[in-house]
Gaussian input, Z-matrix of N, CA and C with variables (Angstrom, degrees):
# hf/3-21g

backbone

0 1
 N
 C     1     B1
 C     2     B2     1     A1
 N     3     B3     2     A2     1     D1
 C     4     B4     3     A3     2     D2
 C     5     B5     4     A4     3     D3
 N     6     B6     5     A5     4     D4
 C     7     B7     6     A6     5     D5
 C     8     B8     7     A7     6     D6
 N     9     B9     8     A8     7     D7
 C    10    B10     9     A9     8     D8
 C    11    B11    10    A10     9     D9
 N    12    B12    11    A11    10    D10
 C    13    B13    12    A12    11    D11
 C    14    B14    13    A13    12    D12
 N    15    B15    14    A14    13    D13
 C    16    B16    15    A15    14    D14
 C    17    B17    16    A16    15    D15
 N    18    B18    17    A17    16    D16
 C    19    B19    18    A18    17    D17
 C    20    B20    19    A19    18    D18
 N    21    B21    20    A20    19    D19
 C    22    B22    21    A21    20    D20
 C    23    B23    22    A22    21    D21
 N    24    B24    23    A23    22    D22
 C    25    B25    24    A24    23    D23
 C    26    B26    25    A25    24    D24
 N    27    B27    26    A26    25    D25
 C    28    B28    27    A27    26    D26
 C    29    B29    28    A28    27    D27
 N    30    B30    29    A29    28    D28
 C    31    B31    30    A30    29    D29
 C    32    B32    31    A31    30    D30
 N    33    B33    32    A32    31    D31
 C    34    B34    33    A33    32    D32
 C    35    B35    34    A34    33    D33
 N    36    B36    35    A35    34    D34
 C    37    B37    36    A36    35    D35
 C    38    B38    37    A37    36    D36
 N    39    B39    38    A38    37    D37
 C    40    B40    39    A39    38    D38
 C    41    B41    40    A40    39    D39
 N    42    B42    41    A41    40    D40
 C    43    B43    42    A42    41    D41
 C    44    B44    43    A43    42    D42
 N    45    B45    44    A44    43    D43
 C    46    B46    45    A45    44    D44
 C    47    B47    46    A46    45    D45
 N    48    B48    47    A47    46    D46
 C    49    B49    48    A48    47    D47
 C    50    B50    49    A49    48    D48
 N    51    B51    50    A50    49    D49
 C    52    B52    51    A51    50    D50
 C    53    B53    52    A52    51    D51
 N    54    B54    53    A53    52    D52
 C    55    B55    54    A54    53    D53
 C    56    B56    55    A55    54    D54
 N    57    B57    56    A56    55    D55
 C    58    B58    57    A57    56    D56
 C    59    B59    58    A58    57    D57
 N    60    B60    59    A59    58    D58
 C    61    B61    60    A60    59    D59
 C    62    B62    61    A61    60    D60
 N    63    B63    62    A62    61    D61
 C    64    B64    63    A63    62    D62
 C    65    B65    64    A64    63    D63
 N    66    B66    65    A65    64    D64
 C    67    B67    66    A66    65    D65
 C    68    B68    67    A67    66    D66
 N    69    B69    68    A68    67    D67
 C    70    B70    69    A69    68    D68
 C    71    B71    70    A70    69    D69
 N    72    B72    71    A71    70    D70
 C    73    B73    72    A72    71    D71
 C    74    B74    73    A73    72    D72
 N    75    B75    74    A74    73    D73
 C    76    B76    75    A75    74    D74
 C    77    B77    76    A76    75    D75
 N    78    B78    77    A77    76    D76
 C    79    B79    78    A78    77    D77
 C    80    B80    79    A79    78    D78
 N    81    B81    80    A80    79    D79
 C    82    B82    81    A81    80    D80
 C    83    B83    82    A82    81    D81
 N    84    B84    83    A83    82    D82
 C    85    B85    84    A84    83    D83
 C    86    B86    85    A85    84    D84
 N    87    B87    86    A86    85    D85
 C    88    B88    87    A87    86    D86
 C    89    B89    88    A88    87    D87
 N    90    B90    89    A89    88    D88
 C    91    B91    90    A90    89    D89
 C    92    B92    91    A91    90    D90
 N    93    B93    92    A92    91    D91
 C    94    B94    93    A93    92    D92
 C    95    B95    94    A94    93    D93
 N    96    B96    95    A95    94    D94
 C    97    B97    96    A96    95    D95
 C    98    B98    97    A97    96    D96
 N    99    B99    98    A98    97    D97
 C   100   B100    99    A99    98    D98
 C   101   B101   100   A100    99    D99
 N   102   B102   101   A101   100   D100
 C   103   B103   102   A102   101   D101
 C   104   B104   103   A103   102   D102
 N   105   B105   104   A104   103   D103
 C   106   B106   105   A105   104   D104
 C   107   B107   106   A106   105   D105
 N   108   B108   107   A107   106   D106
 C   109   B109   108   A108   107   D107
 C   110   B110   109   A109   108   D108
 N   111   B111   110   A110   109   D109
 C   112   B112   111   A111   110   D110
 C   113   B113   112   A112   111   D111
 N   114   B114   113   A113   112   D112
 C   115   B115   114   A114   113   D113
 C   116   B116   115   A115   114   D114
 N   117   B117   116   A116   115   D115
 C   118   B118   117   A117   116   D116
 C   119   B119   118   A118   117   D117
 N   120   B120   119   A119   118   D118
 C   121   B121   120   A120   119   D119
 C   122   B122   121   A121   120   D120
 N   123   B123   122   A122   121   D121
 C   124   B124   123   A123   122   D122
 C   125   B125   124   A124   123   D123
 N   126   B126   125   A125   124   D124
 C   127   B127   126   A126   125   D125
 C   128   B128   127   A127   126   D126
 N   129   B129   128   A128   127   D127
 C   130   B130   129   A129   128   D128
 C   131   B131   130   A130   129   D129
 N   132   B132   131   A131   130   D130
 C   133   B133   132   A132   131   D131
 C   134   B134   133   A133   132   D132
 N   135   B135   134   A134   133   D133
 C   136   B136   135   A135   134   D134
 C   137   B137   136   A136   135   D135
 N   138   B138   137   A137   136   D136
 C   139   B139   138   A138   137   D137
 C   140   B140   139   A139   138   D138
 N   141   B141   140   A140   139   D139
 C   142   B142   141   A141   140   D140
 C   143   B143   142   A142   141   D141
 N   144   B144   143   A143   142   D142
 C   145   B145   144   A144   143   D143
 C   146   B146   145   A145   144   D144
 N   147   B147   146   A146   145   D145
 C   148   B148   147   A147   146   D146
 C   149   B149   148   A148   147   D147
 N   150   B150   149   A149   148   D148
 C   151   B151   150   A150   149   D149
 C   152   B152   151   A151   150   D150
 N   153   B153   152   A152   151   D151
 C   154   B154   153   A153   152   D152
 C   155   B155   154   A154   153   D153
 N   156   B156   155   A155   154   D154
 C   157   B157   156   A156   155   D155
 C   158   B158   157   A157   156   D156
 N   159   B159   158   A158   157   D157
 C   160   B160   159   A159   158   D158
 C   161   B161   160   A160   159   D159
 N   162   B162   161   A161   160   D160
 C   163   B163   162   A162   161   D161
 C   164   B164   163   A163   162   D162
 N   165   B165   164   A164   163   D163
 C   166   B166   165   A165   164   D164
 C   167   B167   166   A166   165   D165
 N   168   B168   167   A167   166   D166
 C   169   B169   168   A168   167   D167
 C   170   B170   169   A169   168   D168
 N   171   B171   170   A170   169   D169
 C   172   B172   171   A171   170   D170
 C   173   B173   172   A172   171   D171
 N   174   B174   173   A173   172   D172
 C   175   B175   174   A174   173   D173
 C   176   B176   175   A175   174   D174
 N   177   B177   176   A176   175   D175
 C   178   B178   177   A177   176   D176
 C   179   B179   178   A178   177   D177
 N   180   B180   179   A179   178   D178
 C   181   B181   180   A180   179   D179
 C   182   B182   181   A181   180   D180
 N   183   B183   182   A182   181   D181
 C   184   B184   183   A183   182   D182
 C   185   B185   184   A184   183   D183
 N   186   B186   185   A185   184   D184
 C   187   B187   186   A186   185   D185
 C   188   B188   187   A187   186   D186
 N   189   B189   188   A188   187   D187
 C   190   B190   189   A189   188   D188
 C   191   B191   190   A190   189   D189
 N   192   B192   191   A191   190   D190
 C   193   B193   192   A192   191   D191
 C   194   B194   193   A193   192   D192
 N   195   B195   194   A194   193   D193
 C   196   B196   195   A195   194   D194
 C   197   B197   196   A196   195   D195

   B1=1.4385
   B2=1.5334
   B3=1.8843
   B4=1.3024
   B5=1.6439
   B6=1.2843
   B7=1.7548
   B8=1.4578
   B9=1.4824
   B10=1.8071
   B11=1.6842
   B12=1.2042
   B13=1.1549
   B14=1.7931
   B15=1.5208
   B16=1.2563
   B17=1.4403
   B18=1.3758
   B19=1.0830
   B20=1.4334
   B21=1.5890
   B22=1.7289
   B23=1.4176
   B24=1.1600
   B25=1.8019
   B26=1.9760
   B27=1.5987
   B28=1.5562
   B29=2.0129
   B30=1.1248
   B31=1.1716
   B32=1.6294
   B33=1.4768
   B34=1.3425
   B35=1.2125
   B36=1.5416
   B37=1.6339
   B38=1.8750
   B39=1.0662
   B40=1.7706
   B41=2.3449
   B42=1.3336
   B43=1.5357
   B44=1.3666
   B45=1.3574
   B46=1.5891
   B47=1.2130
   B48=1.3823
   B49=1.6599
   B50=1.5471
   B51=1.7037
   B52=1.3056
   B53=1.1057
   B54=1.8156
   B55=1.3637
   B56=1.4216
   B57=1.3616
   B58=1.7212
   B59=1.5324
   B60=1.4062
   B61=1.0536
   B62=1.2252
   B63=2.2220
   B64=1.1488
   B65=1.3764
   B66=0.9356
   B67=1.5185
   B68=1.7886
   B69=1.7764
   B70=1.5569
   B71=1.4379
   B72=1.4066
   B73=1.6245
   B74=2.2698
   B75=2.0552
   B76=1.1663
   B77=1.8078
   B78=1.9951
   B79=1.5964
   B80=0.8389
   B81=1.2205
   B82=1.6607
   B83=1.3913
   B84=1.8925
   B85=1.3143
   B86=1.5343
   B87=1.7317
   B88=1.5487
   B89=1.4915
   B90=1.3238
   B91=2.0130
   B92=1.3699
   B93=1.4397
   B94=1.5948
   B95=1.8553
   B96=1.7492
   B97=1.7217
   B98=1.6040
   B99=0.8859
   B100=1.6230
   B101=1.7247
   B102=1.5661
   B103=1.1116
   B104=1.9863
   B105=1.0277
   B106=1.6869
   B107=1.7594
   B108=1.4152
   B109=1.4591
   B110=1.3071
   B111=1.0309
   B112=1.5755
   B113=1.9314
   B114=1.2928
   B115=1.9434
   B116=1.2377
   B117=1.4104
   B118=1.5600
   B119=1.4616
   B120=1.8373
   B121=1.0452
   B122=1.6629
   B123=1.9567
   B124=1.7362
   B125=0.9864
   B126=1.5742
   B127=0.8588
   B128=2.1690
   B129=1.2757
   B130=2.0168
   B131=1.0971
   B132=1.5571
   B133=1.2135
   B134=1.3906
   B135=1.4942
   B136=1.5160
   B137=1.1825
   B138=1.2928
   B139=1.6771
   B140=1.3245
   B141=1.5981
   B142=1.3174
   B143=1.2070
   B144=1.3888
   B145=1.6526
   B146=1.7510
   B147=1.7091
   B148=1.3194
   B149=1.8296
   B150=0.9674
   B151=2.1101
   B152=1.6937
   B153=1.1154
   B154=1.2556
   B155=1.3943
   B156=1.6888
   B157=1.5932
   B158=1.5355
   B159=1.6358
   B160=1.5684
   B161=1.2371
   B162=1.2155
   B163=1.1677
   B164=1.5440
   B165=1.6224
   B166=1.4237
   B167=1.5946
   B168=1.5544
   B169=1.2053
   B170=1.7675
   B171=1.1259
   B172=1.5409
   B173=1.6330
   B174=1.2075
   B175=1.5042
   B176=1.8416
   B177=1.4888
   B178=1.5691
   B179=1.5294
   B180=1.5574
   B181=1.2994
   B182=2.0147
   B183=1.2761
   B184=1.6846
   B185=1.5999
   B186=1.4964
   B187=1.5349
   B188=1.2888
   B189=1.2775
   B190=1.2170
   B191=1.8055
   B192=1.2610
   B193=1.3349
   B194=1.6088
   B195=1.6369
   B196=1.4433
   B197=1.0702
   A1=110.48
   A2=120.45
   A3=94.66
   A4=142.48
   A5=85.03
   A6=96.94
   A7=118.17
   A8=102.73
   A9=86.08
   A10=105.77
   A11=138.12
   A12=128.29
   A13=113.59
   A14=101.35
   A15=124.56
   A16=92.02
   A17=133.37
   A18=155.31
   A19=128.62
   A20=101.19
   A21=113.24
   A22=121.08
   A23=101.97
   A24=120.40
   A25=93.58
   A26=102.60
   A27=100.49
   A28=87.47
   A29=136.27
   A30=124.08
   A31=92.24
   A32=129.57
   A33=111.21
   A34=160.74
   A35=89.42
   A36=105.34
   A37=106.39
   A38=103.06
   A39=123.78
   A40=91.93
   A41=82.48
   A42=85.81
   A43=104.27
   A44=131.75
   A45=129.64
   A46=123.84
   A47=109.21
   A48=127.19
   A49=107.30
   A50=112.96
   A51=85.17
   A52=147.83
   A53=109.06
   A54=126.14
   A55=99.27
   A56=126.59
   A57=131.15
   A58=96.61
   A59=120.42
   A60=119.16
   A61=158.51
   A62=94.74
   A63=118.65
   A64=132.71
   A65=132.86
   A66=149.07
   A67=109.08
   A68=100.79
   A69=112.74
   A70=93.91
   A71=93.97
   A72=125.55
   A73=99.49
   A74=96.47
   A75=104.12
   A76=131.74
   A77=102.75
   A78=108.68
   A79=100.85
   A80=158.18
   A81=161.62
   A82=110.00
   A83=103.31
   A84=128.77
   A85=112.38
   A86=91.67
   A87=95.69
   A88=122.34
   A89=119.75
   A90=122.07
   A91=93.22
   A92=112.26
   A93=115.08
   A94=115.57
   A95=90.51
   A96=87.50
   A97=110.48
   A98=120.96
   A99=117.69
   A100=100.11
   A101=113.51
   A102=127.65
   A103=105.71
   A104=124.12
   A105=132.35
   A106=107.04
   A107=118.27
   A108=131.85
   A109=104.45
   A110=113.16
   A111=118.85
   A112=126.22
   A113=84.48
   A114=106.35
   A115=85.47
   A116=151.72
   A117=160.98
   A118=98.60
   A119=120.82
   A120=138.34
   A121=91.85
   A122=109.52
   A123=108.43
   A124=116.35
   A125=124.81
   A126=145.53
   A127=124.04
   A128=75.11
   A129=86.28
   A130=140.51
   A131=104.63
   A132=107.91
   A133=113.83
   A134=131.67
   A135=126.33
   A136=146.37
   A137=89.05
   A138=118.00
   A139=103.31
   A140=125.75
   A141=113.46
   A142=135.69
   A143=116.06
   A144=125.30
   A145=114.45
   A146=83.53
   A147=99.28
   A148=105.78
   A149=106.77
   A150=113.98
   A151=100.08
   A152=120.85
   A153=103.36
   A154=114.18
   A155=106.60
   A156=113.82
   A157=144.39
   A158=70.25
   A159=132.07
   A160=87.26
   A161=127.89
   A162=126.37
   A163=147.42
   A164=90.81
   A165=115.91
   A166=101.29
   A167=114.59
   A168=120.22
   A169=112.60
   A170=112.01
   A171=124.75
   A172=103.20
   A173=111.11
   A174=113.54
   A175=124.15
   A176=92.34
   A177=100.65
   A178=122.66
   A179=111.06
   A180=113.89
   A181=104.87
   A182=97.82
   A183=93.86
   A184=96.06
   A185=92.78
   A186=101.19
   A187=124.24
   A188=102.54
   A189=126.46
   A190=129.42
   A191=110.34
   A192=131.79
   A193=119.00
   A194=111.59
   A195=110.17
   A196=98.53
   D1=-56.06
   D2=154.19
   D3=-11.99
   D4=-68.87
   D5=-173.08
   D6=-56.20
   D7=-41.83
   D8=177.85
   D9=-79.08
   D10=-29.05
   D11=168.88
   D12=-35.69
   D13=-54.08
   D14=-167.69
   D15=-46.39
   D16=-64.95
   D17=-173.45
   D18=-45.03
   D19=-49.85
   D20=163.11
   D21=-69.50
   D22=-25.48
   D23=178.17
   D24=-63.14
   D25=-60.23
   D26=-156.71
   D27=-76.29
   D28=7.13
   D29=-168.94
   D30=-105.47
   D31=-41.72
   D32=149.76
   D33=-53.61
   D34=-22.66
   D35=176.99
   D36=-73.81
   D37=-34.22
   D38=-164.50
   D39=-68.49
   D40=-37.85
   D41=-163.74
   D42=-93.89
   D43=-8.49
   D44=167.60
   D45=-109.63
   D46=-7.08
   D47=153.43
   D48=-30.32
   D49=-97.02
   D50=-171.20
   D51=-111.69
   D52=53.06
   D53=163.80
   D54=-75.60
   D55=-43.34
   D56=-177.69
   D57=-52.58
   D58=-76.34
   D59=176.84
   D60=-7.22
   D61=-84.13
   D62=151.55
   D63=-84.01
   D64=-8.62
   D65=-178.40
   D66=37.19
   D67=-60.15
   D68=-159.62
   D69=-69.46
   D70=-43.84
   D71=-139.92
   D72=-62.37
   D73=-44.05
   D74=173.74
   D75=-71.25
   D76=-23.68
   D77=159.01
   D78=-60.76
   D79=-85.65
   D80=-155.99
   D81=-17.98
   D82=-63.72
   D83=170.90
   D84=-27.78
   D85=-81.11
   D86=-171.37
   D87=-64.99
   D88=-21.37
   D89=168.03
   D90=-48.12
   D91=-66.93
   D92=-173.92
   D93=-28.48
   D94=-65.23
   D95=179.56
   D96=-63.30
   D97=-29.54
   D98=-170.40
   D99=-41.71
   D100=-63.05
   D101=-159.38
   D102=-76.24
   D103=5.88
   D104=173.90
   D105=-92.65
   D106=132.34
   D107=-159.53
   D108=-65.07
   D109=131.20
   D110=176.02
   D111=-44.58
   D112=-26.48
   D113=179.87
   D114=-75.47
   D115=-63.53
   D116=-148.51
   D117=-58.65
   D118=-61.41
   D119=-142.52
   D120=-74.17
   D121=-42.93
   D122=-175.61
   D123=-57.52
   D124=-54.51
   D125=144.75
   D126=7.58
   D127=-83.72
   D128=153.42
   D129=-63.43
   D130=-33.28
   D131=173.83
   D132=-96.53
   D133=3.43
   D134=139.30
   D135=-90.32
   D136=-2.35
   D137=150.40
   D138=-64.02
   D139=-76.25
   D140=176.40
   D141=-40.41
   D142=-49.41
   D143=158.17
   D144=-12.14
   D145=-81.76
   D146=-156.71
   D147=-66.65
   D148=-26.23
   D149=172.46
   D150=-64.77
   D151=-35.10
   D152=-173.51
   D153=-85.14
   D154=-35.25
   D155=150.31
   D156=23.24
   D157=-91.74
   D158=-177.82
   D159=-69.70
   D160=-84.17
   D161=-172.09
   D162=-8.99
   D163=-58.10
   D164=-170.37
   D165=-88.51
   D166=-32.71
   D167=176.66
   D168=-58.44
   D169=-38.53
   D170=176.19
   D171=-67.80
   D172=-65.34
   D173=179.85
   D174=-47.99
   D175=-32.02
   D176=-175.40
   D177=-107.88
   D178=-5.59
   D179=-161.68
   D180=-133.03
   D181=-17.37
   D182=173.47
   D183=-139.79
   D184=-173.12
   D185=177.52
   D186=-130.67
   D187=43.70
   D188=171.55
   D189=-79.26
   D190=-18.73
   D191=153.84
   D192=-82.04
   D193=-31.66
   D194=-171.66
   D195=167.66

């Protein structure tokens, strides 16, 4: 339980980075995504899904990462 805490903590910091940062730079960003097709956006974001997947499955289940 630690660990995934540990985890959501570093998954916020990663994701409020650079709104702190960039501020202007991140509105810009998101107008941009607003206007990209919703099929595009699933699309990416099951791409992401499945990479992180993969991912954790590699990290947690062989030792092929370490």
């Amino acid at each position: 339980m630690k660990l995934l805490f540990t985890l959501f903590g570093l998954i916020l910091i990663l994701e409020g980075l650079p709104y702190f940062t960039f501020p202007h730079a991140a509105q810009q960003w998101l107008r941009q995504i607003s206007q990209i097709h919703p099929n595009f956006m699933r699309l990416l974001g099951f791409i992401a899904l499945t990479s992180g997947f993969i991912l954790c499955y590699l990290t947690q289940r062989t030792t092929l990462l370490g």
